[in-house]
N, C-alpha and C positions, 0 to 999 in steps of 0.2 A: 369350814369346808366339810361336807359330807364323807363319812367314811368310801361311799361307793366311790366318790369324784378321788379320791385319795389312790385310789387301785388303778395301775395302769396297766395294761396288758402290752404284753413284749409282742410285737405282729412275728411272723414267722419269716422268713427271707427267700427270694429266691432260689429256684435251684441252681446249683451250683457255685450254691455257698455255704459256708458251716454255720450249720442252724443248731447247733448243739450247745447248752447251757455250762456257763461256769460249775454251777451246782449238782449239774447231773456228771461231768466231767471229775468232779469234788467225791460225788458220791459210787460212781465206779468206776476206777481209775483204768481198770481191764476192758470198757464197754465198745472198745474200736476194732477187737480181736474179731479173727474169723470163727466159724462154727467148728466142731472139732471135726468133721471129717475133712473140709476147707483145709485146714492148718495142717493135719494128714499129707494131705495131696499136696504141699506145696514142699515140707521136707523132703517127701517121698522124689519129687524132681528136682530138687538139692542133689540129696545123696546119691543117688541114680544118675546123674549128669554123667555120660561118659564121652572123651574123645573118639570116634570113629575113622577106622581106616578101610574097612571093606563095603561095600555098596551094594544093592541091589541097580538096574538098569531103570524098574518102573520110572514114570514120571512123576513129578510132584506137582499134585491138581494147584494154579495158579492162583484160587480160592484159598487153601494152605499158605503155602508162599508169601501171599499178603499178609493174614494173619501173625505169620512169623514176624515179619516188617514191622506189622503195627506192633506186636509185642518191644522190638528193637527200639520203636520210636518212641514208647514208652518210656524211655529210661530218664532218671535224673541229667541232669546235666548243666555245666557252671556258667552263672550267666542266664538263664536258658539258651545258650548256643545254640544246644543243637546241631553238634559242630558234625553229628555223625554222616554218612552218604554209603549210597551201596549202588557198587556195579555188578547187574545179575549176567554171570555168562555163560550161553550155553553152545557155545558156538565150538566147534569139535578142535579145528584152529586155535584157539585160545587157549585151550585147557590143555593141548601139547602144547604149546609154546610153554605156559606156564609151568609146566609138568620138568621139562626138558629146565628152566630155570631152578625148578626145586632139586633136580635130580645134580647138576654142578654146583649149588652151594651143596649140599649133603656132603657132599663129597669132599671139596675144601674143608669143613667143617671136621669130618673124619679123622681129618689128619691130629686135628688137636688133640684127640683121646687117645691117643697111645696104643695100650693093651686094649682098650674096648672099642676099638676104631671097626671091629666085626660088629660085636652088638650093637653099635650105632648104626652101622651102615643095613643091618636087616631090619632098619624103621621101616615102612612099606609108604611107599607116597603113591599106589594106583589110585586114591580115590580119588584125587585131581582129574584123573578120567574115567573111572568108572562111576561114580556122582552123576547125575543125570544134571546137575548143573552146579555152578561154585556161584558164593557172594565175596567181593571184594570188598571188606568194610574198612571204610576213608574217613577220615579225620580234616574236615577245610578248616583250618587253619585262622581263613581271612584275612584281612588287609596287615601287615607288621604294623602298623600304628592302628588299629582298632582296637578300643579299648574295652574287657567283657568284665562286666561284673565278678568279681573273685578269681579272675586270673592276673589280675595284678603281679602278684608275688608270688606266682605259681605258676608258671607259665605253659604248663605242660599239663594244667585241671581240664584241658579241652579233650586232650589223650587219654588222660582218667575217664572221660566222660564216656567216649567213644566206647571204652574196653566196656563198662557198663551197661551198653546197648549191648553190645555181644552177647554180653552174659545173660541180659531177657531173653535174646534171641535163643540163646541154646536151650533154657531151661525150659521157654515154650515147646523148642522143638521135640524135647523127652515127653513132654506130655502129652504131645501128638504122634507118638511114638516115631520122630522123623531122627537122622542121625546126623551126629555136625561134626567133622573131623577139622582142626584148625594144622592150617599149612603156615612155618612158620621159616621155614628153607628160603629166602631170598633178599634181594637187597631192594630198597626203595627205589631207588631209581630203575630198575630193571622193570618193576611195574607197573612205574609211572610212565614209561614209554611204551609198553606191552599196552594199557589201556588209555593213553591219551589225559593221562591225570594232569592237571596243572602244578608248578612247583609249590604254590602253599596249600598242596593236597596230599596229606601221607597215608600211603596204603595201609592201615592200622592191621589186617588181618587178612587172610586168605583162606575162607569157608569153605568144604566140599560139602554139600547138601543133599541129601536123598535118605530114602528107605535104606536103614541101614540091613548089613549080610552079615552081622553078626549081633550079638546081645551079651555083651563081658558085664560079669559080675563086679570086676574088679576094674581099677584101671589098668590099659594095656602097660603102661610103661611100670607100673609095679606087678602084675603078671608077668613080665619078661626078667625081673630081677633088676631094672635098671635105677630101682628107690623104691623109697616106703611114703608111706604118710605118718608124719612125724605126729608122736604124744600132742596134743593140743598145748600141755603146760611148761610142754620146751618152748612154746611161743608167745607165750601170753605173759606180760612183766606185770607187777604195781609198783605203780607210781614214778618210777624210774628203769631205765634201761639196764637187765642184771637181775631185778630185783624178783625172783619165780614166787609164783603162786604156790608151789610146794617150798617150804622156807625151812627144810629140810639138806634139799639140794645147795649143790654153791653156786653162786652166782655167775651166771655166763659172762663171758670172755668177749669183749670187744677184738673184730678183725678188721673192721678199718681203719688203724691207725693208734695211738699214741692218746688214753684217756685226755680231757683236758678238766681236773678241775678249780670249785668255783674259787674266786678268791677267797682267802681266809680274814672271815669279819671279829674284829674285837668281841672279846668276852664283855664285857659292858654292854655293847652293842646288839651282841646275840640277846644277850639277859633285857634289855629294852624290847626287844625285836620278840621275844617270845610270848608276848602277851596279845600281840595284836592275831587272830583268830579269823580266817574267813568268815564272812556272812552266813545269815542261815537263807538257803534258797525256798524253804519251804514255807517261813512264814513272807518272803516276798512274794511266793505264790498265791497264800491268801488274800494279800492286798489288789494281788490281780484279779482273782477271781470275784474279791467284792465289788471292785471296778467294773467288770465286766456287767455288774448286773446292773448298775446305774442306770438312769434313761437319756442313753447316749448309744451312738453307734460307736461297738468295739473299737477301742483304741484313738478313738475323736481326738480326747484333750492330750493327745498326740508326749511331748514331752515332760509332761507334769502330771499323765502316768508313768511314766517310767520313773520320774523323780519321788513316786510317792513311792512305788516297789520298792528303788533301791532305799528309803529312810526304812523301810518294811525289812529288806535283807539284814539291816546292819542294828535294828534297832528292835525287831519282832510286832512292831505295828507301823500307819502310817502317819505322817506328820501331824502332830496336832495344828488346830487352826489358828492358836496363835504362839509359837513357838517361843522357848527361850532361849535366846541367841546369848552366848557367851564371844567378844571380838578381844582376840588375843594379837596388837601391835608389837612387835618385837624391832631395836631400833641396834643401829653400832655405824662403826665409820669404817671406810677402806683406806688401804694405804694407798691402793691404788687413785685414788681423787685425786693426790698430792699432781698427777700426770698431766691433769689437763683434761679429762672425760667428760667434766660435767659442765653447765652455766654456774654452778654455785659452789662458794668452797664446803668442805667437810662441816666447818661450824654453824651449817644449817639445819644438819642434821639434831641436834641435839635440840634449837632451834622449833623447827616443826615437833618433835615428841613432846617436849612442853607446853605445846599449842596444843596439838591433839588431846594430851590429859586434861588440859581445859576446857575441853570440848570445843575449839575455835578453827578446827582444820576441817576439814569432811566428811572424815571419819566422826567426829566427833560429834556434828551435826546429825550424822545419818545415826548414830548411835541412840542417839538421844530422840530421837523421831520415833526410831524402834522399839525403843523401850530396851534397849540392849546393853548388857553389861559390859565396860570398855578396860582393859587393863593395857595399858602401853606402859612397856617394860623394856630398861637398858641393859643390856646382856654386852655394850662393845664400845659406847662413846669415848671421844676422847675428852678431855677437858672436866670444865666443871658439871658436876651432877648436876641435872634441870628438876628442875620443883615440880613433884606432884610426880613424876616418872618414877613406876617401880624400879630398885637401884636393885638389878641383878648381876652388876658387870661381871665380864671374865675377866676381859681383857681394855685396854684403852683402845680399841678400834684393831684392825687386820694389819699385818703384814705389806711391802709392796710384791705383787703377785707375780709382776715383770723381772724381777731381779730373785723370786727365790718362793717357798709355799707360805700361802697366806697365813698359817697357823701351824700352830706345834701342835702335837699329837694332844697333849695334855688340853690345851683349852679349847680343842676339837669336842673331846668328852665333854667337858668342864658345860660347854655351851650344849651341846647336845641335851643331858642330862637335865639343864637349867630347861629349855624349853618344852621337855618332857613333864618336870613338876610345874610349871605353869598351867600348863595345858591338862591338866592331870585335877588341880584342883579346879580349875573353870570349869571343867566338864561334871563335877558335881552338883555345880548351881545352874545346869542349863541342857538344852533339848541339842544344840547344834553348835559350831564351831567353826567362827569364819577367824580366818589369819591373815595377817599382812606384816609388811616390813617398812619402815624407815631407813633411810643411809645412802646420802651423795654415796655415786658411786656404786650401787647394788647393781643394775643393769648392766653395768660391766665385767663384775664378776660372774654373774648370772649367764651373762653371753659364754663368759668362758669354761665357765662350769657344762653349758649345755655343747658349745665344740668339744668338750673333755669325753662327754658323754655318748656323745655321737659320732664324732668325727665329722661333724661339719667343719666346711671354711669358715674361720673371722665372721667375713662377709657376709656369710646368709643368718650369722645369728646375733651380729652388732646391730642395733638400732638407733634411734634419734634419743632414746631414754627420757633428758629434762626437757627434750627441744631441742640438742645441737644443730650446728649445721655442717655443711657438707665436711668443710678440713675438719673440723673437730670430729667427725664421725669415720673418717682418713686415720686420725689419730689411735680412735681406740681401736680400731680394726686390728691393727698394725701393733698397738700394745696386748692386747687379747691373743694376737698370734705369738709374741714376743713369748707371753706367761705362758700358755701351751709348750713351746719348745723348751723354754728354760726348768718345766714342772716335768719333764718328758711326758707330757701329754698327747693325744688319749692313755690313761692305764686300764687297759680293757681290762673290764670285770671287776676293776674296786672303783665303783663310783663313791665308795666311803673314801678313798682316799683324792680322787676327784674335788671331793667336797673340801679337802682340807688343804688342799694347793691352792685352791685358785677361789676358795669360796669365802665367808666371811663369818663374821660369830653371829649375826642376826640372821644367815641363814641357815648355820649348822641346827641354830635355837629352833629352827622351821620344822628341821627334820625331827627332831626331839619332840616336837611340837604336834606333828602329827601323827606319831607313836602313841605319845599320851590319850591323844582323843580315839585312836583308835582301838587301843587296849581298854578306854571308856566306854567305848560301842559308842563313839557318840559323830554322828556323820559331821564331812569337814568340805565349809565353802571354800573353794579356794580362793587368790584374789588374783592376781593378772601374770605375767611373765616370770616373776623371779618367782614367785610360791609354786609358780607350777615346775617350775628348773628346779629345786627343791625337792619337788614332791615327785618327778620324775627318777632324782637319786635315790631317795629314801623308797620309791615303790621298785626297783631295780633291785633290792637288798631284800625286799618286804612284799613277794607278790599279793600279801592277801590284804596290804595295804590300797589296794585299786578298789577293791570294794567301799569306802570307807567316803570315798575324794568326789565331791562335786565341782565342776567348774564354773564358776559364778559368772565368771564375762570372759570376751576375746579380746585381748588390748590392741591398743595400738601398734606395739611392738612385731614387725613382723616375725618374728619368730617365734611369740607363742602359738601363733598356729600350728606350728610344728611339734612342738611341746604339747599340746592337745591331742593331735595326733598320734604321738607317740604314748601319751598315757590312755588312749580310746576314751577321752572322753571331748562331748557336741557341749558346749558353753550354753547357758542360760539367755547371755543377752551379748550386744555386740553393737558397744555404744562408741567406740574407736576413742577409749579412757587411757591414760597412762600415768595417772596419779598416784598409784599404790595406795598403802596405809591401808587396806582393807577394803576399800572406800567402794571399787566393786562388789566385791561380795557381799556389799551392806545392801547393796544397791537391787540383785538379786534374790535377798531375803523373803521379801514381802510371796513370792512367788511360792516359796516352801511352803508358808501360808495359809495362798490360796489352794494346793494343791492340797493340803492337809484339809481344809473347810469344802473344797468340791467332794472330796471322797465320804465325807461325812455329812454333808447337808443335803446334799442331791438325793432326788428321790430313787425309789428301785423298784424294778418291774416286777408288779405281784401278780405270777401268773395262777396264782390260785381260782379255780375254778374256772379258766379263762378257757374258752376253745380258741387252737391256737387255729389260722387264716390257714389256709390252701395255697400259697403261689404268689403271696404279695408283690406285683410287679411295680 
């Protein structure tokens, strides 16, 4: 192939899209700022922003007016709602009635200040009618079941949004030299029937709008003595709440209440837990940015960009193309099988890990397909040692969970610890870190570990596990709530010790397990429900353990969806598996891969000498 056929030119994009390069982005990171009188002008109606309470009568030409508007509707807002609304009033009628409303709460209000119930009461509320008109700015709400992007769990980001419009609106109006006095005297319903508002309509503000009749340097309410504006660095904490930027000062004083803190995590634990390190977000920046130049449109190969970034945050490049998978199988028994939870008694467990090290389970299959190095390791059996299984036992299997905690404090550690150095030296011989578990029985602890965690019911986190059916799945619902009340479960805030009531020693080995590769830098697939129950305790103790956790697949289990959810992470594939033993995560491998060989083999836009297009439609 010809060098010139080798050159592609990047077309340019239409307007009203970002036609801006990775590299030029790369190369000056300042190049989106305004020109310096631009950024002048824009502090300058920052700080200049002042409340207004006196008015000239002029009118405000309806050409302005709109302006202002369009400034308001400019604003951010969650969702794109757009939840804001403005009733313009200028009707003489109105602005008394409203007037006569602000003037009877003031007044109420008064009474609360005691000694200053004078300095309150000389606030001036004429501009309600000296304004040549007022904006009523609303907040629609919409339907109680309408669902808006990021108001989920915020339910009041629509109110946020609204206030946000205001605040274009004023700082236009300083630059138009218009003045905005905010009426804040009244109750919602008083307004809502004053203007005909519907109930999921709240009157967010009450604007008086015109040529202001006066020009304060200051704000009025700190010209009057009524406050200051406080040091910035009485405001401003790192990293925690308390904590000042002058570290000089002492720490500010919580006044809502009664500190609450965190629970107190074993020194072993801590000393495990201190190696693992957030990500570096800079070198997953450059992984984006080489992405970006690829001959693709930005962000196409949709989540295997994202999945090369993140092996780029955790790892400082991205995936090689053909990875070295290190599959850490961690196997033990519950006490809890002895119940009735499963199709198969406990001594299958030990059973299938000897198969596995054979290579004759799925894992073993998939490993070997891989080219993946396989360590299935006993950290919990009970019975006879199985051949070929690395013998790491703590314990002979768990505790019953129903009657009392699955484990003593000791082989809590004991196992933790163990699947810290497993994981520890695997990650020296390899690129990635997929985990799993062996053990009738896991999915029930795992159910119970994620109610410990959550405080979900039984119900929403028991599943079918090996297959049960319905009364067996009656069964363990019913034991799983048993183990919760008898652990006095949830103990909010030690999901370490969550893990040690109701968990097991092949999943404690998980959590240790993912410490290790994480303190390795070395990214970790996960594999279906219990590794992510797991990895949800262990990232609860370890937030910068999130950076680290990919999810390999979505089980069958209805519950890991929730599990997913709660650690923010979108699974790779969702093949409705519930086999364990790693067998997903193997299963997902091949994809790391690809996404390592697209980033690297794909061509990229040389737009050397190129004249870029005009308007590409």
């Amino acid at each position: 192939m010809s060098a010139s056929r080798d050159r592609i030119a990047r077309p340019s994009l239409p307007d009203g899209f970002d036609d801006s390069r990775a590299r030029e982005r790369a190369d000056d990171p300042t190049g989106w700022r305004f020109s310096d009188p631009e950024r002048a002008a824009v502090w300058r109606a920052i700080a200049e922003r002042r409340d207004i309470r006196r008015f000239r009568p002029d009118p405000l030409p309806d050409e302005l007016l709109l302006r202002l508007l369009e400034a308001a509707h400019q604003a951010p807002s969650v969702g794109l709602m757009q939840p804001w609304r403005f009733v313009v009033v200028r009707s003489e009628e109105t602005r008394a009635a409203m007037q006569a409303i602000a003037l009877r709460e003031r007044l109420r209000q008064g009474e609360s200040f005691d000694g200053r119930a004078r300095e309150f009461l000389a606030l001036k509320l004429e501009g309600i009618r000296e304004a040549p008109l007022s904006l009523c700015v609303c907040c629609d709400r919409g339907a109680d079941d309408e669902e808006v992007l990021g108001r989920h769990t915020i339910r009041d980001a629509d109110i946020y949004s609204t206030c946000l419009a205001i605040e274009n609106l004023w700082l236009a109006a300083r630059a138009e030299g218009v003045g905005v006095g905010w009426v804040s005297f009244y109750r919602a319903e008083d307004v809502q029937d004053l203007l005909g508002l519907p109930a999921r309509v709240v009157p967010v503000a009450w604007l008086c709008v015109g040529y202001p009749d006066e020009r304060p340097v200051r704000p009025g309410l700190e010209a009057a003595g009524w406050g200051r504006r406080l040091p910035l660095d009485e405001l401003v904490f790192v990293e925690r709440w308390g904590r000042s930027l002058d570290t000089r000062r002492a720490p500010a004083r919580r006044t809502d209440g009664p500190e609450s803190e965190p629970a107190a995590l074993p020194e072993w634990w801590r000393r495990l837990a201190s190696a693992v390190r957030p990500g570096d977000p800079v070198a997953a920046l450059r992984v984006r940015d080489a992405s970006d130049d690829l001959v693709k449109p930005t962000g196409s190969l949709g989540a295997l960009e994202t999945l090369a970034e993140q092996f780029g945050l955790v790892t400082g490049a991205p995936p090689p193309a053909t990875p070295r998978a290190g599959v850490l199988v961690l196997a033990a028994d519950h006490g809890i099988a002895a119940r009735g939870v499963s199709l198969y008694p406990s001594s299958v467990s030990a059973q299938v890990a000897a198969a596995a090290a054979r290579g004759e389970t799925a894992i073993g299959v998939l490993a070997r397909a891989l080219g993946a190095e396989l360590v299935v390791a006993d950290v919990g059996l009970a019975g006879p040692r199985p051949r070929g299984v690395l013998d790491r036992r703590v314990a002979e299997g768990s505790a019953d969970m129903s009657v009392g905690p699955a484990l003593e404090p000791a082989m809590l550690q004991q196992a933790v610890e163990t699947g810290y150095e497993l994981a520890s030296d695997l990650a020296a011989r390899c690129d990635m870190l997929l985990v799993g578990e062996i053990g009738i029985g896991n999915t029930t602890a795992a159910s119970a570990l994620l109610s410990a965690l959550t405080g979900l019911p039984a119900t929403e986190t028991c599943g079918r596990g090996t297959g049960i059916d319905a009364q067996m799945l009656l069964r363990k619902q019913e034991l799983v709530a048993t183990a919760l009340a008898v652990n006095g479960l949830p103990a909010a805030g030690d999901p370490l010790e969550c893990l040690r009531r109701v968990g097991g020693l092949e999943l404690a080995a998980l959590a240790g397990a993912l410490l290790g590769a994480a303190a390795a830098r070395r990214p970790v697939l996960l594999d279906g429900f219990a590794t992510g129950v797991v990895a949800l305790a262990a990232y609860r103790t370890v937030p910068a353990l999130r950076d680290y956790l990919v999810a390999g697949h979505r089980s069958a289990e209805p519950a890991h969806a929730r599990v997913l959810v709660e650690l923010g992470l979108e699974p790779l594939l969702d093949l409705r598996l519930r086999l364990g033993e790693a067998s997903g995560a193997a299963l997902a491998l091949p994809l790391v891969g690809l996404a390592g060989r697209l980033h690297a083999e794909m061509a990229r836009f040389d737009e050397a000498n190129v004249e870029r297009a005009k308007g590409m439609a």
